[in-house]
C-alpha positions in Angstrom: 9.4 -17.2 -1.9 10.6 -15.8 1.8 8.4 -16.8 4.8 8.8 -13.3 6.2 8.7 -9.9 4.8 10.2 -6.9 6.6 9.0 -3.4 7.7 9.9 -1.2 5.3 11.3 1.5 7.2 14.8 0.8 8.2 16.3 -1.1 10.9 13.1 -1.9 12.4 13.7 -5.6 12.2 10.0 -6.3 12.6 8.5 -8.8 10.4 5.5 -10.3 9.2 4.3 -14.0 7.6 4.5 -13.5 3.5 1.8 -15.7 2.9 -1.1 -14.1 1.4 0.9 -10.9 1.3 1.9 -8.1 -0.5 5.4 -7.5 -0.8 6.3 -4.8 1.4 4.0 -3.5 5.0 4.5 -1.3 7.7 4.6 -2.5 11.0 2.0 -1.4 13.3 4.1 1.0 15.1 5.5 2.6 12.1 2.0 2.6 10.4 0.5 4.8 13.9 4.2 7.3 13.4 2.4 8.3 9.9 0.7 10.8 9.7 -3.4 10.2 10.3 -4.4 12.6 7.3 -2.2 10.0 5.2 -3.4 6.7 6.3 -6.9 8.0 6.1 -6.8 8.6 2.7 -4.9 5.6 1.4 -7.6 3.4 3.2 -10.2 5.3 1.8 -8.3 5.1 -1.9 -7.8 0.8 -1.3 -11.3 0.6 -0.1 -12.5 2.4 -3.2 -10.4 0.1 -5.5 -11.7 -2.9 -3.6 -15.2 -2.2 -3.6 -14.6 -1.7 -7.1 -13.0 -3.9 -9.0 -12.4 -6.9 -6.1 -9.2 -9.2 -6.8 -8.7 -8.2 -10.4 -6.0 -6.3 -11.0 -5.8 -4.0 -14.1 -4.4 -6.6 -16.4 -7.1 -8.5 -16.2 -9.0 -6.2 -18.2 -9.1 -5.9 -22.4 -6.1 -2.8 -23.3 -7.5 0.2 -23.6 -11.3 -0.6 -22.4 -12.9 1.8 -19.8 -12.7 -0.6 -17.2 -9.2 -1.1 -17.8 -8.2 2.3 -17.5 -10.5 3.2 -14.3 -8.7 0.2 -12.8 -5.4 1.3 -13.4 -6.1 4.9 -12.5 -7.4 4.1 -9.5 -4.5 1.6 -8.6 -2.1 4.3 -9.5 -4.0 6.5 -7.1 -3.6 3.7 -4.1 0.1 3.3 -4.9 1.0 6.6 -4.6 -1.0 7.3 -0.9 1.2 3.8 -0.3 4.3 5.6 -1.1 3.0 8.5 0.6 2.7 6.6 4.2 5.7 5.1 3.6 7.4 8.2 3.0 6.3 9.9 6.2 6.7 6.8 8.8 10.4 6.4 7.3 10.9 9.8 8.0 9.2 10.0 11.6 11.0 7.1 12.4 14.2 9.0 11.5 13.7 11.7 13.6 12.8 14.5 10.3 
């Protein structure tokens, strides 16, 4: 496993400690370029799923139960807002 993971926008060369962490961030810089609509609601999304359903991710759940599928729907939901940020501080950071 690394020790550090990288911002993911490009050539920003900051870098955080990979232990108990996901696999890609945004460095605090980038993550205040985004756009404050979009951080908002992908907070509000992770919060949601937290509150939730905890630790547990959707696998942890019986195929095709409810809670399963509210899981994953609502995981789906807090990936996309994620590639949503990321999408907007890469291109702030770029200048578009």
């Amino acid at each position: 496993m690394r020790e550090r993971i990288p911002c993911s926008v490009p050539f920003c060369g900051r870098t955080v400690r990979a232990k108990g962490r996901d696999t890609e961030i945004i460095c605090g810089k980038h993550w205040r370029m985004a756009s404050a609509d979009l951080r908002r609601a992908h907070s509000k999304l992770y919060r949601a799923y937290r509150r939730k359903f905890g630790d547990n991710g959707w696998w942890n759940y019986p195929g095709g139960s409810p809670e399963r599928i509210e899981c994953l729907g609502l995981a789906r939901q807090c990936y996309g807002a994620w590639d949503a940020v990321k999408r907007d501080a890469i291109e702030r950071a770029g200048g578009l």
